[in-house]
N, C-alpha and C positions, 0 to 999 in steps of 0.2 A: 812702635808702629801705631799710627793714627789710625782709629776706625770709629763705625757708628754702633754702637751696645744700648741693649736693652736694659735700661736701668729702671725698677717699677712702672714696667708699658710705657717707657719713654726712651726715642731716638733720643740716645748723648752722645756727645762726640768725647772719646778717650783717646789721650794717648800715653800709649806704656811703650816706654823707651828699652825695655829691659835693660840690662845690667846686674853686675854684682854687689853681692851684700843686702843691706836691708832694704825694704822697700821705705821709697819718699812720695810722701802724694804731698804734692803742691797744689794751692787753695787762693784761687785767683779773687781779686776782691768786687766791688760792685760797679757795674757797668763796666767790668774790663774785661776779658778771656785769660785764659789758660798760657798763652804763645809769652805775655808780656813777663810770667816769674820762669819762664821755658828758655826762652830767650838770652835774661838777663841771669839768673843766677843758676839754671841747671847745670851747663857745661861744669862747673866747678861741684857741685852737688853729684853729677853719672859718674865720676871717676872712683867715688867705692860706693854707690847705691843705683839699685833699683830706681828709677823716674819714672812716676804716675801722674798726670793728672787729667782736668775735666772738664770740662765747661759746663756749667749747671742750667737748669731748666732756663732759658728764656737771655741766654749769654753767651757769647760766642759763636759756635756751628750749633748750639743746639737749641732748637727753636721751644718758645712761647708757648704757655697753654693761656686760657683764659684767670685763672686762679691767681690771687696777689700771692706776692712775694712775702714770703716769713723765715724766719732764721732756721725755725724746729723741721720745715720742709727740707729746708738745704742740707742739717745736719743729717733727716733720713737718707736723703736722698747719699751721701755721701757717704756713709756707713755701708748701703747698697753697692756703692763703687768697691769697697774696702774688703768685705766678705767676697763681690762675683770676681775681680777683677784681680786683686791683687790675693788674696785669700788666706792673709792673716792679718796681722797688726803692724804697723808703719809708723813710718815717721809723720808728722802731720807739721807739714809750713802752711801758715795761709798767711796772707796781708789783707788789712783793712775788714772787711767782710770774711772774707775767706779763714780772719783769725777767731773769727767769730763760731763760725762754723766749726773749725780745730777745737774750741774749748768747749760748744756743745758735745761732742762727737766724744772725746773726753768724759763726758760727764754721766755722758748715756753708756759709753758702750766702754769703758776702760779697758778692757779687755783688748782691742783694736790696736790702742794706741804704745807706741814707746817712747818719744820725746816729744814737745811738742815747740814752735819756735810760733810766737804768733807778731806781727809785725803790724804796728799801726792798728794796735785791736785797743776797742772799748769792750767792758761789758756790760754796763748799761747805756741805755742812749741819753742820758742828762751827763755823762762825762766828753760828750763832743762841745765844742764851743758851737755858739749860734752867727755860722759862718756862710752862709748861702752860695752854694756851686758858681765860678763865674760861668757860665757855658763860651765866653770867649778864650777863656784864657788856654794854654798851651796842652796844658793835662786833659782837660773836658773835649779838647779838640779835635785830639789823639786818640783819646777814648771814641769817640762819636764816627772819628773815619773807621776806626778798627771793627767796631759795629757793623757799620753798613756795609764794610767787605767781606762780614763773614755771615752774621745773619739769615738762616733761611727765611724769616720771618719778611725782608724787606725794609727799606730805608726810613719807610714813616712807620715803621713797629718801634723802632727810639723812643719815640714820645709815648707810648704804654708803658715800655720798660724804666723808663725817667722816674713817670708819675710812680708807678710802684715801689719804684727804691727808693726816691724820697717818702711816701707815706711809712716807709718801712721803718725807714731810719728817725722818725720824729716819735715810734713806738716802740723799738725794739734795739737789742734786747732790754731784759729786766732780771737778771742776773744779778743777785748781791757778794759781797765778798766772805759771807757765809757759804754759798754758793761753789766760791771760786777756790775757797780753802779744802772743797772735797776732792781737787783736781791734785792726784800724789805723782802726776810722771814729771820728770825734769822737764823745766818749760823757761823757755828763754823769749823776755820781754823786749821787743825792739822797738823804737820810735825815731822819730826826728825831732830835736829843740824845738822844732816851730810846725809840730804836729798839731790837727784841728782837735783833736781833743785835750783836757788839760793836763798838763803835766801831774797834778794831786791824784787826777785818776788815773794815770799810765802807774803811780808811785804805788794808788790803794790795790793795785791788778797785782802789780810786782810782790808786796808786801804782804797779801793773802794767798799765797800759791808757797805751799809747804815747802817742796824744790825749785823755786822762781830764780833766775838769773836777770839784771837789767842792764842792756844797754842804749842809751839817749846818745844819740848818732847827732855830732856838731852841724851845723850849715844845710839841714835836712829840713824837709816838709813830710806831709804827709804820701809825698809820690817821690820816698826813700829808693824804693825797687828801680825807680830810673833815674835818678838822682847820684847814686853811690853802688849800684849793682857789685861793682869788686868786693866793695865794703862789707856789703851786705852778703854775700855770698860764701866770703870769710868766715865770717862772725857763724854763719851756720852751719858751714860744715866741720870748722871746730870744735863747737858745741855736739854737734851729732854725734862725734867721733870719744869726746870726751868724756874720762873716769869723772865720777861726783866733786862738786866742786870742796877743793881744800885749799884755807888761805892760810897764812901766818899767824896774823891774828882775828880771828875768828868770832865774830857777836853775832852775828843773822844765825851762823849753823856752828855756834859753838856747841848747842847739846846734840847736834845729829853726827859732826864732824870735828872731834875736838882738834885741838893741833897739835 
């Protein structure tokens, strides 16, 4: 059930689908809402989990404050969802932004979390290519109607939330793989071949995360979640479901998981 919750003196808009087993909070990315990973991969995600998630300050139903946009706000803010709302530890998906969020939230509060699946996540921002948003193309366009229908903020509040996420994204984060090696819960790396960020940095994310899984998704952009949603929804609630991984022949986790 969708409603409007006090999240640190802030109207958010939640919705908690209930259901059994453990709880999922899904971690919608930047300039999109909550509706687009609810949409496309929840159905398959509610049939053994709990479905959480949110729209964060100034996206979706829940409107703007004055204050720019930063990653360490989202993750408070989102830890706040995590203890009022769901009131233990969860599964954590986000895409793009929202994986962002997943591996601070991780970082800070381990405790919260049990898997984490992050899709189309950098974690620092010199691993995105230097690709400028078309604002015409298919995705931006999508994104920008989805805005203006939900937004209490109003149709010309876009272009404050624009400018913020770009300043954001040309700063943050700054996370190194020092960092990223302190994150112990099984956390599964997903992209597309022709994701904006480079492939070396989806590989140095993968490869620093003690229980990391990767999968590079064929014929994919960075807008996976509508691009391959079956695919993609697959891939996660496999993974959620799944005992630690065991392979045949074993080098990544040969000393955690011999064969």
């Amino acid at each position: 059930m969708a409603s409007y919750l006090s999240i640190g003196g802030h109207p958010t808009w939640v919705d908690d689908r209930g259901g059994l087993g453990e709880a999922v909070l899904l971690l919608h990315g930047g300039l999109s809402n909550s509706d687009l990973l609810l949409d496309r991969i929840g159905p398959r995600l509610a049939e053994r989990h709990r479905l959480i998630a949110f729209d964060r300050r100034g996206h979706g139903r829940t409107a703007d404050t004055d204050a720019a946009f930063h990653y360490a706000d989202m993750a408070t803010e989102t830890v706040r969802v995590i203890e009022e709302v769901i009131g233990g530890p969860a599964h954590l998906v986000g895409w793009s932004d929202g994986g962002i969020v997943a591996l601070l939230v991780a970082l800070e509060r381990p405790d919260l979390v049990h898997k984490l699946v992050v899709i189309g996540t950098n974690y620092h921002h010199s691993g995105v290519l230097p690709v400028e948003p078309d604002p015409e193309s298919p995705l931006m366009q999508a994104l920008g109607s989805a805005y203006i229908e939900r937004s209490p903020d109003g149709p010309d509040h876009l272009e404050v939330v624009y400018a913020k996420t770009m300043a954001m994204f040309t700063s943050e984060p700054t996370l190194t793989t020092s960092d990223v090696a302190l994150i112990t819960q099984p956390t599964l790396v997903v992209a597309g071949d022709d994701d904006v960020m480079t492939l070396s940095h989806t590989c140095s994310l993968y490869e620093a995360l003690p229980q990391g899984q990767l999968a590079v998704v064929p014929a994919a952009s960075h807008a996976l979640p509508v691009e391959h949603p079956a695919l993609l929804a697959g891939l996660t609630a496999d993974f959620l479901r799944a005992e630690p991984a065991r392979t045949l022949l074993p080098v990544r986790r040969a000393e955690t998981y011999p064969g």
